[in-house]
VEXSEZA-365004 format. One record per residue (C-alpha): residue in one letter; y, z, x negated. Coordinates in steps of 0.05 Angstrom, whole numbers, plus 5000, padded with zeros to 4 digits. Example, Ala and Ser with C-alpha at 12.3 -4.5 7.8 and 13.67 -1.06 7.14 Angstrom:
<recs>
A491051564754
S497951434727
</recs>
This chain:
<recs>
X500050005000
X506349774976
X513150204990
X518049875056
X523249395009
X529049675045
X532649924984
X536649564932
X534450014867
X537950124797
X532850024739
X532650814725
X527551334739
X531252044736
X525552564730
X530653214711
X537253494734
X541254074707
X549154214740
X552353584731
X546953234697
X540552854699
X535552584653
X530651994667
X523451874644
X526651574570
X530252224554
X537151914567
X542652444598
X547152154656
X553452484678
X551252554752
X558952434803
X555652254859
X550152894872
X545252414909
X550352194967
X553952894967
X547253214978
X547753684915
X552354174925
X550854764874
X548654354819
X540954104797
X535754654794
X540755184793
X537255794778
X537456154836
X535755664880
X529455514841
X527656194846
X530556294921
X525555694945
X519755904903
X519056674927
X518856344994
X514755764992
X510056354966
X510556775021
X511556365078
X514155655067
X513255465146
X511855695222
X514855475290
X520555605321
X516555885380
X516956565328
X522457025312
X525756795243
X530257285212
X532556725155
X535856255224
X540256875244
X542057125166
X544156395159
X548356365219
X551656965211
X553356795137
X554856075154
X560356265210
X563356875168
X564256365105
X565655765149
X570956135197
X567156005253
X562856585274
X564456615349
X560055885348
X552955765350
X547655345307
X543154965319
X538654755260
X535054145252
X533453695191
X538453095179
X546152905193
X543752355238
X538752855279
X544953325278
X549352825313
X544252595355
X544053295380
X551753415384
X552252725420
X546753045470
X550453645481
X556753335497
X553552885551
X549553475585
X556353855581
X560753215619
X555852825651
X559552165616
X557051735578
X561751385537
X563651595475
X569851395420
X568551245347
X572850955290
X572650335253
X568250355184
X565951035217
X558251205197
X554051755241
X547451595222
X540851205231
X537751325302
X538451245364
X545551345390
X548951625314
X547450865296
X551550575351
X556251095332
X556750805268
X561550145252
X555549685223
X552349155267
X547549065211
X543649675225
X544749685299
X537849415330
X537548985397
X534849675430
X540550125396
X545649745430
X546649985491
X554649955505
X556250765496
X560950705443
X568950425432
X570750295372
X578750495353
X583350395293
X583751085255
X589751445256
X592250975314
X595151515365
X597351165418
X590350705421
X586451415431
X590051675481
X589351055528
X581551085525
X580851875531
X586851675595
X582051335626
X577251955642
X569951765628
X569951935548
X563552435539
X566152505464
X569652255401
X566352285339
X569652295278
X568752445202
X572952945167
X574152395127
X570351725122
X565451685066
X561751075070
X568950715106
X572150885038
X574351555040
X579451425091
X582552125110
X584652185187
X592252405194
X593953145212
X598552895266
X593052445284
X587553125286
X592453485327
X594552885385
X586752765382
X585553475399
X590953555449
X587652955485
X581153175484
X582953775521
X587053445570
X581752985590
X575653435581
X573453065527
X568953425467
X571653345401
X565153275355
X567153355271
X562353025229
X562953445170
X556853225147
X559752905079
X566453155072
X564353945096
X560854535058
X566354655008
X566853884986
X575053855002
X576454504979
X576454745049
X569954905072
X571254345127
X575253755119
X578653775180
X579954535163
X586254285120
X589353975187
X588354685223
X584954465281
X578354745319
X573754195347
X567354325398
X563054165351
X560854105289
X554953765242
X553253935183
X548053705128
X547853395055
X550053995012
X547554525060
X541254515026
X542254324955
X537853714973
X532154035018
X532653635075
X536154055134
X541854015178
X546154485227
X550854385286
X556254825303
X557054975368
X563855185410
X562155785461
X564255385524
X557055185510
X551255475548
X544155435523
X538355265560
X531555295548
X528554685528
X535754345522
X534954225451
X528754295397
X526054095333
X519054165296
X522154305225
X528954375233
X530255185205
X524155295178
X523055815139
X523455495062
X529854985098
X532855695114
X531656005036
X534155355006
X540855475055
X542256225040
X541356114960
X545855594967
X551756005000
X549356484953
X551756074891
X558255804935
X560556674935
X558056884870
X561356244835
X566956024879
X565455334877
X569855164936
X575355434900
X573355054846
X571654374878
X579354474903
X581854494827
X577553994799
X579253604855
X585053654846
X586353564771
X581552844777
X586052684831
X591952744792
X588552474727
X586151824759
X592551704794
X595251594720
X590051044698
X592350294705
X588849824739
X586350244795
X589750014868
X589650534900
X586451304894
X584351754959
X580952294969
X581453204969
X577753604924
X571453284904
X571352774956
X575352174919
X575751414926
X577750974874
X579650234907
X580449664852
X582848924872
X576248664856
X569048884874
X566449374832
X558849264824
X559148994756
X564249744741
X559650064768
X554049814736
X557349864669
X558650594678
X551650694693
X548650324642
X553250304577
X556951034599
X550751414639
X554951584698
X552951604770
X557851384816
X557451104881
X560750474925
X564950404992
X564549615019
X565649224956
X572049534928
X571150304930
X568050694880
X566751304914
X565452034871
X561552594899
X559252934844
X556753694857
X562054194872
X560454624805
X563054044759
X567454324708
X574454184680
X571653834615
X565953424657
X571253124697
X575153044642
X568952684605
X568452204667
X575251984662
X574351884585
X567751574598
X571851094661
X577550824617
X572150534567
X570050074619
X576149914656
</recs>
């Protein structure tokens, strides 16, 4: 059996990861600024998580949710006292796409609508309805496309508040800030008149904080630097430190039921240990904090280097848009500078590197980034 040729591969096999770094099978050390699409948060095999993971997976790695587990309610409490959100509830489950899937759910049982408002370049996931959710007829399939979702300009006000006029908007989704679109960063004016609407219409305002949450701004939510409060929130990526596993924060206007929502996996036990050690690491080493000054120093840093168009981004959430495509930069970087980066469209390098990266490592990256420009 052969493996589904769905994706297009670099010619590297990485077999080791420490912090920032990562080794493949010929010994060669790669500065790592993408963390595996935001998913590593704390750094590769940090210590404690290794250890955090392996006392549990000895004890009791799974059983179902039909059980008490006192791991789902340490998490939640932990998660809303760190998060600012501890009047909410969670919901665990194992992937950002499952997580909106679920929020998308909950916002229909909670209207009884069915159409919902997403933004252009926006991605939500891979199933069912977060595909059609996301801004890709690519990936939509025939039997995903089933007319739920409108498609606005982001940051257009006055285009948002005609559709949520009309009165049959379920939801709006939208990113704390748009990864795959190119880190495009929704307005605080636009936050606010989009929250203002959705409570005048009875909409529910659904954050996908899925890249750009769990300390990658320097907030712990994107949207957090805008000071709003959406309905909902999903989480994923960095909540683990790359187990797979996935949350969604839920306002209290919402009631559960039993049976409403469920999952096999989703807060098992070991998913639960891998998501404690990791807000473990975020308090003891105040990488928030941290991914707020880095951030903020490669912000100003690359803002300085000629040739780049344009440079976007908050904390450790940064887009770097050149005039022309940047598969042969970023394959440079990679191969003659052993950098990971990663790509928006065909102009955006995008860098997502984990949240413990250091002063001198992102100074290294930019040393290593002039070479090739």
């Amino acid at each position: 059996m052969n493996l589904f040729d769905v994706y297009p591969l670099f010619d590297v096999n990485i077999v080791k990861g420490k912090g920032c770094h990562v080794w493949d099978d010929k010994g060669n050390e790669y500065l790592d600024l993408y963390g595996g699409h935001a998913v590593i948060s704390i750094g590769h095999a940090h210590p404690h998580y290794v250890e955090s993971i392996s006392r549990q997976v000895g004890t009791l790695g799974f059983y179902s949710n039909s059980v008490i587990n006192t791991l789902q309610q340490q998490l939640a409490e932990r998660l809303g006292k760190i998060s600012g959100y501890d009047d909410y509830s969670l919901f665990l489950i194992n992937s950002g796409a499952e997580a909106n899937e679920n929020a998308l759910k909950l916002a229909s049982f909670h209207t009884g609508r069915t159409r919902v408002i997403s933004f252009n370049k926006a991605f939500h996931g891979r199933t069912s309805l977060a595909v059609e959710a996301t801004d890709n007829p690519k990936i939509i399939a025939p039997i995903n496309a089933n007319g739920h979702i409108t498609y606005l300009p982001l940051n257009d006000t006055e285009a948002m508040q005609t559709e949520l006029a009309k009165g049959d908007v379920c939801a709006v989704i939208i990113e704390g800030i748009q990864g795959v679109g190119g880190i495009k960063i929704p307005s605080d004016d636009f936050l606010h008149a989009l929250r203002e609407a959705c409570t005048q219409y009875g909409t529910i305002l659904i954050l996908d904080e899925i890249q750009s949450g769990y300390g990658r701004t320097g907030k712990f939510f994107a949207h957090q630097h805008s000071g709003i409060r959406p309905d909902i929130i999903t989480v994923a990526k960095g909540i683990g430190n790359g187990f797979p596993m996935a949350g969604v924060l839920i306002s209290p206007m919402f009631k559960p039921v039993y049976g409403q929502l469920g999952t096999t996996f989703g807060g098992n036990h070991l998913a639960c240990s891998a998501a404690l050690a990791v807000l473990d690491v975020f308090e003891q080493e105040h990488l928030v904090e941290n991914a707020a000054c880095v951030g903020a120093f490669l912000l100003e840093e690359l803002k300085k280097i000629k040739g780049i168009k344009e440079v976007r981004g908050k904390g450790l959430m940064i887009g770097l848009e050149f005039e022309d495509p940047i598969k042969e930069l970023r394959l440079r970087l990679l191969h003659e500078q052993h950098v990971f980066t990663g790509a928006s469209g065909t102009n955006v390098l995008r860098l997502l590197p984990p949240l413990c990266l250091s002063m001198d490592e992102a100074q290294e990256f930019i040393n290593r980034l002039n070479k090739v420009l």
